[in-house]
N, C-alpha and C positions, 0 to 999 in steps of 0.2 A: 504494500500500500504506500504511495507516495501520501506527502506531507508540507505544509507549509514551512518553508527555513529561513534561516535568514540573509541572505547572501548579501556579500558584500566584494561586488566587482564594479568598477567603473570603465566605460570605454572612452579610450583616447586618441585622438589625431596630432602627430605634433605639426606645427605651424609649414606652412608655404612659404619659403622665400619671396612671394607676392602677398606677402600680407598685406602692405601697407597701399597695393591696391584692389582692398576689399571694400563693400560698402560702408557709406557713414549715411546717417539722416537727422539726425538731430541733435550732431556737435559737427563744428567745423575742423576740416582735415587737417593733421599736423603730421609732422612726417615722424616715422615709425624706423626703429632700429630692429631689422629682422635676428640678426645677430643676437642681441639681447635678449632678445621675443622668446628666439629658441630655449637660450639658458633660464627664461623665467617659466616656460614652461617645463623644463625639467624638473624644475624646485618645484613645480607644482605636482609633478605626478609622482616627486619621492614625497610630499607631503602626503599623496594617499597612502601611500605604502606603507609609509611610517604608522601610521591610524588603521593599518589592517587590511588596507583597499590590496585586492587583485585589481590592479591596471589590465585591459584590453589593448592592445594595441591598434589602431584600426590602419589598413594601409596610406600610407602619404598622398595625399592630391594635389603636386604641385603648381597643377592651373587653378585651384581653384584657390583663390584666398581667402576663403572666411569659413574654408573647410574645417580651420582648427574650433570651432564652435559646433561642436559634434551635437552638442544636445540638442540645437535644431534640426535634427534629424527624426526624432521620434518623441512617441509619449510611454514610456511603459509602466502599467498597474496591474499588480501582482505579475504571472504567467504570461499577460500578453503585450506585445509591442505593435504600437497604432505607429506605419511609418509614414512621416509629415510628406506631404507637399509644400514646399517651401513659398512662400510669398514673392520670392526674388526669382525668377527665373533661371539666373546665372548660376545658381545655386542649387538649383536639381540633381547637378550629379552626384550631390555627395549624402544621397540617400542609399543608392545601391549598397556600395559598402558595407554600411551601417546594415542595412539591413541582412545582410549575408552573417554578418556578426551575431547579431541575437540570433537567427534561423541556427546557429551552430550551437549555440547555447540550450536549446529547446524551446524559444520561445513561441508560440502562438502569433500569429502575423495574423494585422489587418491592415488596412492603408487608405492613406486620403485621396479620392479623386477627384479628377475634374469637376466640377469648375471649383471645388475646396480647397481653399490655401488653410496650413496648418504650421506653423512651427513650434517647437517641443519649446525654446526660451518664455512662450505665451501662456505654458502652463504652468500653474504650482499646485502641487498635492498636498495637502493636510488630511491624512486620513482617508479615509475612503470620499471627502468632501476635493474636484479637482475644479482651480477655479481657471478660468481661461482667458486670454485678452484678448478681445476681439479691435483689432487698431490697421495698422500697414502692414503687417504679416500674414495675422489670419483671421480669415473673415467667417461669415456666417455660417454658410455652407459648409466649413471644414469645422467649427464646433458643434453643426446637426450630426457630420458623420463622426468625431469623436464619441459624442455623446450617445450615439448609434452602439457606439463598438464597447463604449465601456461602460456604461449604466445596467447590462444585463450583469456585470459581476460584480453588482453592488454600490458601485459609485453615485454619485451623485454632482454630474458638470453644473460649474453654475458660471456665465458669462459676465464678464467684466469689462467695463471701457479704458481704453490705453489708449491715449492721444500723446501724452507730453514727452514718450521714449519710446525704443525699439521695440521692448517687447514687456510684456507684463513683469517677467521677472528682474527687466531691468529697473523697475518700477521698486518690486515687493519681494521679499520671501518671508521666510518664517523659522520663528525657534521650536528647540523640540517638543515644547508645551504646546504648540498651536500658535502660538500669537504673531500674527502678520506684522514684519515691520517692514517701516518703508522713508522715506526721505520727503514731508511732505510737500513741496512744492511741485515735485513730479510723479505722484499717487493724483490718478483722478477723480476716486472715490473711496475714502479711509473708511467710510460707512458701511461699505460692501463685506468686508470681514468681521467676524461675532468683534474681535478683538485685534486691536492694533495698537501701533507700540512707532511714535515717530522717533528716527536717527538724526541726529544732526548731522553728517556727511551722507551725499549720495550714494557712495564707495558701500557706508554701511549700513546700506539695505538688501545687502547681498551676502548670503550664510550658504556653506554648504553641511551641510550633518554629516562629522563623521563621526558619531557614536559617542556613548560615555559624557556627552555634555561639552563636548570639543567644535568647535566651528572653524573652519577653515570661511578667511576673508580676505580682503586687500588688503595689504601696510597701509593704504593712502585712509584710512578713515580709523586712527588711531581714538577720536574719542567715543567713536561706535564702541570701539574694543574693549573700553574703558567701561562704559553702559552696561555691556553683557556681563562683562568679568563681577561688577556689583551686583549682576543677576545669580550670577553662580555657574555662569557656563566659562569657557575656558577659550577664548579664543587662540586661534592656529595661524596667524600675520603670512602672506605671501607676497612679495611684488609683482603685482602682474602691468606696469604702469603703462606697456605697445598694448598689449588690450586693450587697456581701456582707453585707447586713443582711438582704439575702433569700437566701441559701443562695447565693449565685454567685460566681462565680470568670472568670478570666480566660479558662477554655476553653468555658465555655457563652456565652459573649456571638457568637460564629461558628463556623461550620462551613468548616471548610478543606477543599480541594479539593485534594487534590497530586499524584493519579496518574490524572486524564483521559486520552482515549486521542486522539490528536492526527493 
């Protein structure tokens, strides 16, 4: 009899030497040390490993540049992997992959189609509650067919507006209590979660969970770090500072895996 486990794998892309001609929308373009990029993403995939993470490795796309932001590639809850259409066009290809990836893992495939735009930085899960952004990425159509694909195992999608950044979770995430925080000037509705919790840095509204009460975040928002740590959690500081020249953040550089069925 298989069983609910815990898993704890993240999958990874490390960066394109064309990073720094990847898309921007709502910061103006600065130029980008691909060099550095790379070595800040290594510090970032020993910081999962350090925390227990299996790294995935996903294979390199070095036409695409905004390939290293893998978690716009999918949505995965529990067993199954919903794989995005991306909103960008240019950015299609770096769903195959991704998807070849979980397909090897045992995942359960579903996927977005025409005319649904869908990218995985638009969602955030709390619990079997996923909430979505519906903004310049992904539109209606692509949260009816999420909402298709994962409401039969329990969830419960619930749409959210994102006008002022890329994507919903550039906006929000969440600590391991539940509680949404976010940077209020670019949340467009703090109303929309039971609970919320404003950062004073942009940088820190972005957590990734990796276990034990530990958050992996940016250096650049030092008094977010500050915030949590009097919360009781533990912050994990990375520099990620060419990401975030391109919109990115600490939770689009991998796709966590954590309720495989085992």
């Amino acid at each position: 009899m298989t069983g609910r486990t815990t898993s704890r794998k993240a999958l990874v892309r490390r960066p394109s030497p064309r990073l720094a001609d990847g898309l921007v929308t709502h910061i103006d373009r600065t130029p980008v040390d691909p060099a550095l990029a790379l070595r800040q993403w290594e510090v970032y995939v020993v910081a999962l490993r350090a925390h227990g993470w299996e790294t995935i490795e996903l294979p390199a796309l070095d036409d695409c540049p905004d390939g290293v932001f893998v978690e716009d590639t999918m949505v995965v809850h529990r067993n199954v992997a919903v794989i995005g259409r991306p909103g960008a066009e240019s950015r299609r290809p770096e769903t195959a992959t991704a998807e070849e990836a979980v397909t090897a893992l045992g995942c359960s495939l579903n996927r977005i189609r025409e005319p649904g735009t869908l990218d995985g930085g638009d969602v955030l899960k709390i619990g079997d509650t996923v909430y979505v952004g519906r903004g310049g990425r992904t539109n209606g159509d692509g949260i009816r067919q999420l909402r298709a694909a994962l409401e039969p195992l329990g969830a419960r999608v619930v749409a959210v507006p994102v006008s002022k950044v890329l994507h919903l979770k550039s906006a929000v995430t969440a600590l391991p209590d539940g509680t949404v925080i976010g940077y209020p000037p670019l949340v467009d509705d703090p109303a929309a979660f039971p609970r919320f919790l404003p950062v004073p840095e942009e940088s820190g509204a972005h957590v990734v969970l990796l276990g034990g009460g530990k958050l992996l975040m940016a250096s650049s928002a030092p008094r977010s770090a500050e915030l949590f740590a009097d919360l009781g959690y533990e912050p994990v500081p990375v520099d990620i500072s060419e990401f975030e020249k391109m919109e990115g953040c600490v939770t689009c550089l991998s796709v966590r895996l954590r309720g495989l069925y085992g």
